[in-house]
VEXLUM-867108 format. One record per residue: x, z, y of N, C-alpha, C in turn; residue in three letters. Coordinates in steps of 0.02 Angstrom, whole numbers, padded with zeros to 5 digits, always signed. Layout:
XZYXZYXZYAla
...
// end
This chain:
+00582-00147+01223+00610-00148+01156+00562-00188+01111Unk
+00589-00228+01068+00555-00280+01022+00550-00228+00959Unk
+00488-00257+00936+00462-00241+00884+00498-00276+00827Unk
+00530-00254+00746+00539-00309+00709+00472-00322+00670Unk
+00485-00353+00612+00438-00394+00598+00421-00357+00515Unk
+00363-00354+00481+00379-00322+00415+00384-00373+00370Unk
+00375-00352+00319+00384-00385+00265+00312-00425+00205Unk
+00280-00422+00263+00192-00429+00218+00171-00477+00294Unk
+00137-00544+00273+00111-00558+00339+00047-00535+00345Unk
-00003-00544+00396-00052-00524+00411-00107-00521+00343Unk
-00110-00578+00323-00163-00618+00281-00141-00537+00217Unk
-00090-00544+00171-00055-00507+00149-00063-00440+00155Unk
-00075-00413+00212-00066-00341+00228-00154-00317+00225Unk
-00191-00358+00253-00272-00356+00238-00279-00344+00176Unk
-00246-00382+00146-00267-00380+00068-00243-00330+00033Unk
-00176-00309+00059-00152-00242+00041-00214-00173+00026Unk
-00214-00170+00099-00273-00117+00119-00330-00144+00079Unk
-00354-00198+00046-00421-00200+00049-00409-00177-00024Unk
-00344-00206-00078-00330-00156-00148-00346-00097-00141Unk
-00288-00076-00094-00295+00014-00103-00363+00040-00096Unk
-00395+00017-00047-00453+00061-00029-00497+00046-00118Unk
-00509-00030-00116-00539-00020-00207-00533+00022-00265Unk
-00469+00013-00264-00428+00054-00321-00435+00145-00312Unk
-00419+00143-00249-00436+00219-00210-00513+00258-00244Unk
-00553+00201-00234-00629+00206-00207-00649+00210-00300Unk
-00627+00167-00350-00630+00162-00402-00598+00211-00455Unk
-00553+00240-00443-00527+00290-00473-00561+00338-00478Unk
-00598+00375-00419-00648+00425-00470-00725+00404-00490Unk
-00734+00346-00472-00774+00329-00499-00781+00342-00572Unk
-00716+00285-00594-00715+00276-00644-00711+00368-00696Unk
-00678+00399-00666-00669+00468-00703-00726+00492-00703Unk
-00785+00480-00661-00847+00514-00680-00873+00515-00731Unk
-00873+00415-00734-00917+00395-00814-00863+00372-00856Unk
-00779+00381-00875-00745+00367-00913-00744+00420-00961Unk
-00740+00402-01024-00743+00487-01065-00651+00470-01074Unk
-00606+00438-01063-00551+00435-01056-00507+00447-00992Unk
-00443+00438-01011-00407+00458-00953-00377+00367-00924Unk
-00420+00342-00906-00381+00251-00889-00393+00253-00828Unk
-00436+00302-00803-00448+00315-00724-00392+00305-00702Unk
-00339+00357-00725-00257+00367-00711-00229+00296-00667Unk
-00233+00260-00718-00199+00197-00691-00234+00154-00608Unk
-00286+00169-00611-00299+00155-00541-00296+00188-00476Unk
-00262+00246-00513-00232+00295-00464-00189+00260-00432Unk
-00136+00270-00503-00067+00233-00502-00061+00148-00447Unk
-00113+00129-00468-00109+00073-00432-00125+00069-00375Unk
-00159+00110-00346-00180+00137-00264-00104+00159-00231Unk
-00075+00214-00265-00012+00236-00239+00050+00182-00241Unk
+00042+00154-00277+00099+00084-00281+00075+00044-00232Unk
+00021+00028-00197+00006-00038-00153-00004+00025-00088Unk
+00004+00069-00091+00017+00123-00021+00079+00135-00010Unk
+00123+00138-00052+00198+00126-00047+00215+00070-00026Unk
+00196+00010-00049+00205-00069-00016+00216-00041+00063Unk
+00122-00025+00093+00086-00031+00157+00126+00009+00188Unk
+00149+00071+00172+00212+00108+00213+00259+00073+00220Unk
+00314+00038+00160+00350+00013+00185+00381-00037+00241Unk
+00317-00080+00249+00311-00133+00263+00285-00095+00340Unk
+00246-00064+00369+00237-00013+00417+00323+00007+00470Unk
+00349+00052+00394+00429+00081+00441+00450+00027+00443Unk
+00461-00052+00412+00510-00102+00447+00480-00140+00517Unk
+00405-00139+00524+00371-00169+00579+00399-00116+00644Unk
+00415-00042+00610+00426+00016+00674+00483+00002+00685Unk
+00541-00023+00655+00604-00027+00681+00623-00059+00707Unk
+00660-00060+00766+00695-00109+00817+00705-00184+00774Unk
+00705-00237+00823+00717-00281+00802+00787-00303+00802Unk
+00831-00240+00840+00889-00265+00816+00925-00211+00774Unk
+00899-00150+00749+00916-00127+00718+00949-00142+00649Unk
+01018-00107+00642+01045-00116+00562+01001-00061+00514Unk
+01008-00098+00458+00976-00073+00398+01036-00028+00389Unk
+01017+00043+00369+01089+00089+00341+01089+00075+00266Unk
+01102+00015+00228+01130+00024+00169+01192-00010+00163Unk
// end
């Protein structure tokens, strides 16, 4: 059974992971020495480029001849 293909190429998907882990890695940083709440947003932005990396994950897992159910 063939693998399909995702939606991020290689180059792309490195860079994916290499955001999240920053943003990940930076978020409590930043809340240590922020006397504000802007930490927040690099939360936010960790979980939005982890949503990408999943997605792009379940279309690489699905058959390559699989139909999309929409």
């Amino acid at each position: 059974m063939q693998q399909g293909s995702g939606f991020l190429t290689v180059r792309q998907r490195r860079l994916a992971w290499l955001g999240f882990l920053l943003a990940a890695v930076q978020a409590p940083v930043a809340a240590k020495f922020a006397t504000d709440d802007s930490w927040l947003f690099s939360l936010c932005v960790a979980l939005m480029v982890a949503t990408v990396i999943i997605a792009d994950d379940a279309s690489r897992r699905r058959p390559a001849n699989a139909q999309s159910s929409d």
